[in-house]
N, C-alpha and C positions, 0 to 999 in steps of 0.2 A: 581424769586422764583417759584418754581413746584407748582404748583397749579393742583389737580385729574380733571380727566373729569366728571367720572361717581361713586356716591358713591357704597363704598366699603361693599358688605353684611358681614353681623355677623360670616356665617362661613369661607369666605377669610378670616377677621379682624384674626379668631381665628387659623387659618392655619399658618398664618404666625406668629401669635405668639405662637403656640406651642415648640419652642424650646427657648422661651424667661425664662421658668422657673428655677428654682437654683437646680445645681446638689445636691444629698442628698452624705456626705462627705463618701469616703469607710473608713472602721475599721477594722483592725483585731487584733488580741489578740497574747501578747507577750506571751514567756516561762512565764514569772512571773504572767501571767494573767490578766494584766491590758488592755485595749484597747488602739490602739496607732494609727496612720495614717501610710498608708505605706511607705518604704525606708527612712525614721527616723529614729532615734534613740529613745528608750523608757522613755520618760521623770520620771518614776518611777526609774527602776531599769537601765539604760542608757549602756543597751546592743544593738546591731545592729547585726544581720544575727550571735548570738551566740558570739560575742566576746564583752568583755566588751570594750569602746570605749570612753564613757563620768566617770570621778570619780565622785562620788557617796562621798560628805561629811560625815565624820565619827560621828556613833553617839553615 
C-alpha cells in the first residue's frame, strides 16, 4: 500500500483538485423557446436541427 513521504500542503491538496469540480451543464434555447441540452431533441416541442423528428401526442 503507497503510503506519502512528506505531507502534502493546502495549495498542492487544492491544485490537484482543481479539476475535481462538476461541469455546470451547457443550454441552449430551441426555435420554440424552451431550453434544451445540445444535439437532442427538444423534449417540448421534439424537433432536432429544424425537422420534426419525435411525434408530439395530440391534444
Amino acid at each position: 500500500m503507497a503510503v506519502q513521504q512528506n505531507k502534502k500542503s493546502k495549495s498542492k491538496k487544492g491544485m490537484r483538485r482543481s479539476h475535481d469540480r462538476v461541469a455546470i451543464p451547457t443550454i441552449v434555447y430551441c426555435a420554440c423557446g424552451e431550453p434544451t441540452v445540445p444535439h437532442r431533441a427538444c423534449p417540448s416541442c421534439g424537433t432536432y436541427k429544424g425537422r420534426q423528428v419525435v411525434a408530439q401526442p395530440n391534444e
